[in-house]
Each structure stands twice: as C-alpha cells, then as structure tokens.
Steps between C-alpha positions, in 0.01 A plus 500: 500500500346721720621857292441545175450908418823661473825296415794572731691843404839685635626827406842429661758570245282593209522807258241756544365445142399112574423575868221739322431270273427222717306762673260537226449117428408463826254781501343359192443139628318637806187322501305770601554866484425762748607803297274730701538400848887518479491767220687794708789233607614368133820659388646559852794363693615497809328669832276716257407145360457387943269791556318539234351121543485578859227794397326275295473202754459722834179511652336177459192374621597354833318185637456421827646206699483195475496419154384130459203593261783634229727245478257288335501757210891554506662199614291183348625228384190315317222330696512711781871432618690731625832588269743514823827583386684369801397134424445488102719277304475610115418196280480275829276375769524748812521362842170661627204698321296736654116628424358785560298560800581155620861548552566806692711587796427508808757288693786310305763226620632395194555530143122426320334616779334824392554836337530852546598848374861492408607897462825432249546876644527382871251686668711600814688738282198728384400479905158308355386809372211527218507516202837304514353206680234428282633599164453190314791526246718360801260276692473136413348183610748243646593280766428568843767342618794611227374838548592508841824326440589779231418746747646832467815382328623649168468307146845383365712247389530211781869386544459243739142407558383388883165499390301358214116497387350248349528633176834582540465861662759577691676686819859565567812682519586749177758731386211655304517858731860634583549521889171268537567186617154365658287279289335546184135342300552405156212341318468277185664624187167507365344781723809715513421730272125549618681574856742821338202626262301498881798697656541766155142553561538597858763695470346730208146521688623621764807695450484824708175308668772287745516735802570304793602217334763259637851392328595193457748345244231492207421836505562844712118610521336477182856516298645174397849443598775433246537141588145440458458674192779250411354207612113654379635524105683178479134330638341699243696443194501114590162450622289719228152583508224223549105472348459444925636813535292662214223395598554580818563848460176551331345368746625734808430804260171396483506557846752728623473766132896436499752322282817325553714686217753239566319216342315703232792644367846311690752709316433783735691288743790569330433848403458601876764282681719341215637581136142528334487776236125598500514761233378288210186426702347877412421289168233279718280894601497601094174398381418184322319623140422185320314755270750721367535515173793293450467201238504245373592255801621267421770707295722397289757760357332817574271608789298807378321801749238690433603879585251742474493845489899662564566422887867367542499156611822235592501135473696260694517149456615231725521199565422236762775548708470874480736584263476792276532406124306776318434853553341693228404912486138562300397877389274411249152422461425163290549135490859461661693192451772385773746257339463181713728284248811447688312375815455141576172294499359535834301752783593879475356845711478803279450812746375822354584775643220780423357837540190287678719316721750176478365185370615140498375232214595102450575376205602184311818483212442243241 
C-alpha cells in the first residue's frame, strides 16, 4: 500500500461533537508537529482559516528554471529513479523507469521515452509567470509523453475513456464540470489525493496573488470552482496522505522556506472548502509542559497538582477524541487532587488554564 499516514475520514452527516472529536485524534496522530510555523492558523475556519495560511506560505524562495537538480531531492524513488507518478504502479512492476540525469526530455515519441516538468497547475493559466512556474509544491517529474497528452485539460472523473496510459492514466469525456463537456485527466487512485493537496496549496499561496490569471473549469483565477472543490475533497478523503508525500514536503521546504499545510495538517481541507470544524485545533498552539506539576502518571484514582501561591487556575481534561470529561476550578494553594476514578484505563490531556498562560500535559489511567 502506497498510503499509510492518515486513515480515510468524512464529515458528511456527522454531529459537531464527533466531527471535533475526530478532529482532535487526528491532530494527535500527526507524526510530526509544526505548532509554530502554523501557530496563528489553529482554531480558525473558513476564509480567515484560507488567508491566514496564505500569509504564512506567501513569499517563498523562488528557484529558477529548469529544475532537474531538485527533483532528485523531492521526487526519488530509491537508487536514483525517478518516482514519476504518471507511470508508477503501487505494489507492481511499472512499464518504464527513469534515472536522473540520464532520462530527461528533450524530444519524446512515445510513452518511456523521457521526462519533463509536469505543472499539475497548467502553466498556461498563470501566463508562465514566476514564482508560479517554478513553485515546486505543483511541479513533478513524469512522462514526457503523458504530460503532453494531459495537456491543459482539467482533472476529473473519466466517463468514457479514449485514452489510456500505461499505468492506467487516463483521458476522456466527464460530467465532472457542469456545462463542460471536453475531455478530462484522471490519474491512478493512488496519486489522487497528492494531485488536490497540490491544487489546495495553490489556491491558498496565491489567493489575491492570481491577477491575470485565466479561468478554466478547475478554478476562476486562483479560486477553486465548486465542482472542483467537489471532485478535490472526495480525492482527498480517499486517497490520504503518503510518507512520499511527507517526505516530499520536507524536502521542497528545505528549498523553497514553505510548507504544504495540506499534507502537514489535511483537516484544513475540510475546514476551508468542506464541513471541517477547526476550532478544537487551538488545543495543538497551548504549550506542551511535560513538567508541570501534575502526578503521579500513571494515575490511578486521583491525579494531584501542585498549586502554589493563590493564582486561580482551571483544569480541563479530555480525552483522545477531544472530548471534555473533567473541568475542575482551584483557588487554593497546596497539593490538589483531581478525582480521575470514573475514567477508563487509557491516554488523557489535562489543560491548565493559568495566570502564566494555558498548558497541556499527557497522562496515563491505570
């Protein structure tokens, strides 16, 4: 299996107390956390949610063209091979392999033949203007030859295919767009989702950066249309984040300084474009205080705080799927105990709430 970070999530139909709860599970089983980077975005929703990881993504370090010496960094496969995802077959022999700086385009005639810079953005409708055209979020290695069959049609959902790659790629009509009715590209199942998390990015860098920018059914400028926002979430949910696309990621902010938020933390997504409730995700910017003076963990009946001096504090405790189970007032100074006795065995957050500021704490129930 080629994805293995996130499990496949919907917030269709759900109440608002499991849709935050799910929310906060997968917030917690983020493999890595970049509290400070997206620290002014958590606990928004919505177009504040849009532009304020626009502000924190804007003004990247542009590279200049071509960009053959950083797909070896972004886009390997192992032993020098280029991770094309116009020709990969997941858990099967592709039909061609390239390596780099043996493989590249120049002329192609056929599938196997080369590749090239494939803008999943089609260049044509940023006018080949920088830093669009080399932003590396939305520029991959593939195919010579499938990248000029994709051309500058949409992504969708192929109804009748009168083309197919040889990895089963293909081209064709689709009722994907209303009042569209030219062809559509629709890759693998297993790239999908890296293909939306590519477009989110786009249009959050540059929203309000998209003057002169052509429409087309995908998007009007730099503002996704409904139907691909549609067509975007569904490839998100179904396809979730990869370790390719991880590792990836890291890679172009080692050389661009920016971030796709869309991989490091998906459930924006949703918050932006679909039913996503970002609230509980103010919990990831409190401070982690593995030193506060809560004890014993593990607990068993009673979790006990050290309050000094006769500063008001509050303590909330949840658990892993961000529900609230606990809350608790403290005026005095002393060794204060917290009954913990009704609570299951298992992984709990106390948050403190403090003169000092707001800190979060794991512990264990016996």
């Amino acid at each position: 299996m080629k994805h293995s970070y996130l499990k496949t999530f919907s917030f269709t139909n759900m109440p608002n107390f499991f849709k935050k709860g799910l929310l906060f599970l997968l917030i917690l089983n983020t493999q890595k956390s970049y509290t400070q980077y997206y620290n002014s975005a958590f606990g928004l929703n919505g177009a504040p949610l849009k532009t304020t990881l626009h502000n924190i993504i804007k003004n990247h370090n542009s590279q200049a063209w071509p960009l053959w010496s950083y797909f070896p960094s972004t886009d390997n496969k192992g032993n020098n091979q280029v991770w094309d995802i116009y020709s990969d077959k997941p858990g099967a022999t592709p039909p061609y392999v390239y390596v780099f700086g043996v493989n590249q385009c120049g002329s192609y005639n056929k599938e196997g033949d080369c590749f090239n810079h494939e803008h999943i953005w089609p260049s044509t409708f940023f006018n080949d203007a920088t830093p669009m055209r080399t932003d590396l979020h939305h520029i991959f290695p593939t195919d010579g030859y499938v990248n000029n069959k994709r051309s500058n049609y949409p992504f969708g959902k192929v109804s009748n295919a009168t083309w197919i790659s040889d990895n089963n790629s293909k081209i064709g009509n689709s009722t994907t767009y209303l009042g569209y009715s030219d062809k559509v590209f629709e890759p693998i199942d297993e790239y999908k989702g890296d293909i939306a998390r590519a477009y989110f990015y786009m249009s959050t860098r540059y929203e309000s950066e998209d003057a002169g920018w052509g429409n087309w059914p995908m998007a009007n400028g730099a503002q996704l249309t409904a139907d691909a926002i549609s067509l975007l979430l569904s490839w998100h949910h179904n396809d979730p984040v990869s370790q390719k696309e991880i590792d990836r990621n890291e890679a172009i902010y080692s050389i661009q300084n920016n971030r796709n938020p869309f991989i490091d933390y998906p459930i924006f997504a949703d918050c932006i474009w679909g039913q996503g409730d970002c609230t509980a995700l103010s919990l990831q910017a409190i401070q982690e205080s593995p030193n506060y003076p809560f004890y014993p963990n593990p607990c068993k009946d009673i979790l006990y705080i050290n309050q000094s001096g006769k500063s008001y504090i509050k303590i909330h405790i949840y658990n892993l799927i961000g529900i609230q189970l606990i809350e608790q007032s403290i005026s005095n100074a002393g060794q204060i105990g917290i009954s913990t006795k009704h609570l299951h065995p298992g992984i709990y957050i106390a948050v403190a709430h403090t003169a000092q500021g707001i800190f979060k704490f794991q512990f264990n129930k016996e």
